[in-house]
Backbone bond lengths (Angstrom), bond angles and torsions (degrees), N, CA, C in turn:
res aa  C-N    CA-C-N  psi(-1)  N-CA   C-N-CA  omega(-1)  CA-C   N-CA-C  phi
1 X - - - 1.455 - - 1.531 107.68 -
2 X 1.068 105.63 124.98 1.737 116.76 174.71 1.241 114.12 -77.70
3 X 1.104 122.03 170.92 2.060 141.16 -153.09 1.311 91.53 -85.67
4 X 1.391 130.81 -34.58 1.889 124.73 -179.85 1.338 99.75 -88.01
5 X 1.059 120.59 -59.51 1.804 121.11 -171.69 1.744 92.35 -42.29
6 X 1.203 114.62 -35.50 2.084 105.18 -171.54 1.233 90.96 -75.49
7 X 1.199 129.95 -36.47 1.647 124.22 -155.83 1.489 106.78 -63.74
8 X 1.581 84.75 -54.63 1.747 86.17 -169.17 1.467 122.05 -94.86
9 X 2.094 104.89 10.52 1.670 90.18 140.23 1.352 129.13 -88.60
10 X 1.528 126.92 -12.84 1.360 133.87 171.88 1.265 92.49 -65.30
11 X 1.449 144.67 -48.47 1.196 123.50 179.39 1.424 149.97 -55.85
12 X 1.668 92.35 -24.54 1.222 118.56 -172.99 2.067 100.66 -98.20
13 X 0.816 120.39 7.04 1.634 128.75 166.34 1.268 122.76 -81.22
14 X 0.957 105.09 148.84 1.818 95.93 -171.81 2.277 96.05 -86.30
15 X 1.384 113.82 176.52 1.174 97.34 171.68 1.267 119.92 -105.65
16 X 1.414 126.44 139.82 1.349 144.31 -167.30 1.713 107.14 -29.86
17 X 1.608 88.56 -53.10 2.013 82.33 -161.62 1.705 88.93 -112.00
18 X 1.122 121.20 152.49 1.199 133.91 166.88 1.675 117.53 -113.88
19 X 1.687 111.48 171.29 1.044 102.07 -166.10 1.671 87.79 -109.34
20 X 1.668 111.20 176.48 1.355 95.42 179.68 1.677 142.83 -38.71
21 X 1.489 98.90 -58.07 1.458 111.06 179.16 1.442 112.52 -65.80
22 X 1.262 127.71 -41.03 1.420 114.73 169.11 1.539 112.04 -63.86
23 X 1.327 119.51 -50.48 1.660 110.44 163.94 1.413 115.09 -30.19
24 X 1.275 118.71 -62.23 1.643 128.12 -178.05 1.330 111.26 -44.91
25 X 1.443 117.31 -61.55 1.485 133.23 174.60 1.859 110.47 -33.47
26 X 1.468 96.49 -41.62 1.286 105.85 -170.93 1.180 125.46 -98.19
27 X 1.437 121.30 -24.16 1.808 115.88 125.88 1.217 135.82 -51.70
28 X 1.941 123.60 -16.87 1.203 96.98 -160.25 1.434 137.64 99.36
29 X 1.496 112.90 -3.16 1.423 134.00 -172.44 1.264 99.00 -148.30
30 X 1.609 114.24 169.21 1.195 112.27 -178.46 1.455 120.75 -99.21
31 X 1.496 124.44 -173.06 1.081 113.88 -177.27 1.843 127.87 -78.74
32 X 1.670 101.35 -11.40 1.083 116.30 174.08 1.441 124.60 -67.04
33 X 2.014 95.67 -44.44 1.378 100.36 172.04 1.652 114.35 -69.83
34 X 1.208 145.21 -20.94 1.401 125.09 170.98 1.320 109.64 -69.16
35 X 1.715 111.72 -37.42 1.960 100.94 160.91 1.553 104.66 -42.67
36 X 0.896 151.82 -85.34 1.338 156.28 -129.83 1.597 103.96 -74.81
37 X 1.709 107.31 -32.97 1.431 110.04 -172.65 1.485 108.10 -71.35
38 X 1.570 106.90 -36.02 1.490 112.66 154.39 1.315 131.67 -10.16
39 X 1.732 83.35 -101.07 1.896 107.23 178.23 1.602 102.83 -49.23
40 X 1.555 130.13 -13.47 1.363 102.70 176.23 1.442 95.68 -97.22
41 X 0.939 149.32 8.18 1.741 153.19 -176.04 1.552 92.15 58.36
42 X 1.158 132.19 57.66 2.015 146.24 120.66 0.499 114.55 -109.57
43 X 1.557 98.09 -176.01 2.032 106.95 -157.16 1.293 113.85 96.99
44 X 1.361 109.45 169.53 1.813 98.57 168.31 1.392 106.97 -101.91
45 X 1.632 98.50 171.24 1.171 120.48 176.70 1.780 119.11 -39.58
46 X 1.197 82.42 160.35 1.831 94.76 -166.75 0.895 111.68 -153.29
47 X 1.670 122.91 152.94 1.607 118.95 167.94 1.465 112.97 -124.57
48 X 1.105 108.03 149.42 1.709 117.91 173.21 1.741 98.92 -109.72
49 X 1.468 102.24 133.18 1.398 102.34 -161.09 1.827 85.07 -99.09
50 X 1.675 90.06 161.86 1.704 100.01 -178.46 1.510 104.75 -76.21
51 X 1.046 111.71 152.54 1.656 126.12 -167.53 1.224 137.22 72.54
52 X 1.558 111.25 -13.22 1.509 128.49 160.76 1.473 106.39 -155.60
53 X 1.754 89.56 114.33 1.661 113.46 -180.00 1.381 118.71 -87.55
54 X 1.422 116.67 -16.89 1.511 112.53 151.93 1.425 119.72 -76.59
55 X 1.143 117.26 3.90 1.620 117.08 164.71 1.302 127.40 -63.84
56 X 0.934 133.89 77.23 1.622 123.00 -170.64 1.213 109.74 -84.18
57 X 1.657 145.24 146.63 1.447 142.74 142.80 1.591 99.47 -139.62
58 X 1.804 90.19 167.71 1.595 119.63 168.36 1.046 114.14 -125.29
59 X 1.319 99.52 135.41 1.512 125.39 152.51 1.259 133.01 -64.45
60 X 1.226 114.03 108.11 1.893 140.91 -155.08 1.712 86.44 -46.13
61 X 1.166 112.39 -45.16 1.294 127.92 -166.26 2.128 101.40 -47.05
62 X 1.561 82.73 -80.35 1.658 103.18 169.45 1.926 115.91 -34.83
63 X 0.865 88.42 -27.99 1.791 92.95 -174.57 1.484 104.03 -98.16
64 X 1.249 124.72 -38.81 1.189 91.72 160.11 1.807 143.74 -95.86
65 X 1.575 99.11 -4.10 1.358 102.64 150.47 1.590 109.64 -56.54
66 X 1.443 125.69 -71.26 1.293 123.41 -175.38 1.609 112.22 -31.47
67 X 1.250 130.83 -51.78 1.696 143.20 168.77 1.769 92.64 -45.51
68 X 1.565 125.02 -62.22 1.747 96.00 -160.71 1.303 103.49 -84.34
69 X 1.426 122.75 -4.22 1.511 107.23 179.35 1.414 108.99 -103.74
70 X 1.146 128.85 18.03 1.687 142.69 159.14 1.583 116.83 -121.21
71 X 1.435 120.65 45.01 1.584 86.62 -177.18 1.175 123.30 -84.47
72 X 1.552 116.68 171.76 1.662 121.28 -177.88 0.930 124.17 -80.56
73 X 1.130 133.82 142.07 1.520 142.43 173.70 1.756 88.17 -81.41
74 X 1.271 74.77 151.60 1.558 108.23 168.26 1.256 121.39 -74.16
75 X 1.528 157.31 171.14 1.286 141.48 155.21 1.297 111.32 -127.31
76 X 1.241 100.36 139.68 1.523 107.34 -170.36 1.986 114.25 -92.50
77 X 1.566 104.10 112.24 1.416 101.49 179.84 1.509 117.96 -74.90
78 X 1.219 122.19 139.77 1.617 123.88 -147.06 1.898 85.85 -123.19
């Protein structure tokens, strides 16, 4: 594999940790509700990075474990 063929699969990857709202986006909820999923201690895992504790991100990883060990029901239109 050549030095561009790597480039432009790192490019083509999504990135590992996300920031809230793209996390949200990528569950499906918003970014407010993982605030909230927070303060109730649910949700998936998260990290607060060292040196800034209002930093929140996820791990692509964490979100999609969180997705197979939550899935959605469907709703039935009546």
């Amino acid at each position: 594999m050549d030095a561009i063929q790597k480039i432009d699969e790192s490019m083509q990857r999504p990135p590992r940790l996300l920031g809230e709202n793209e996390a949200g986006k990528y569950l499906g909820v918003s970014g407010r509700t993982l605030r909230d999923w927070r303060d109730k201690g649910i949700g998936p895992e998260y990290l607060k990075l060292e040196g800034n504790e209002k930093l929140t991100r996820y791990d692509i990883r964490e979100l999609d474990k969180y997705i197979d060990e939550h899935p959605r029901r469907k709703e039935r239109r009546q």
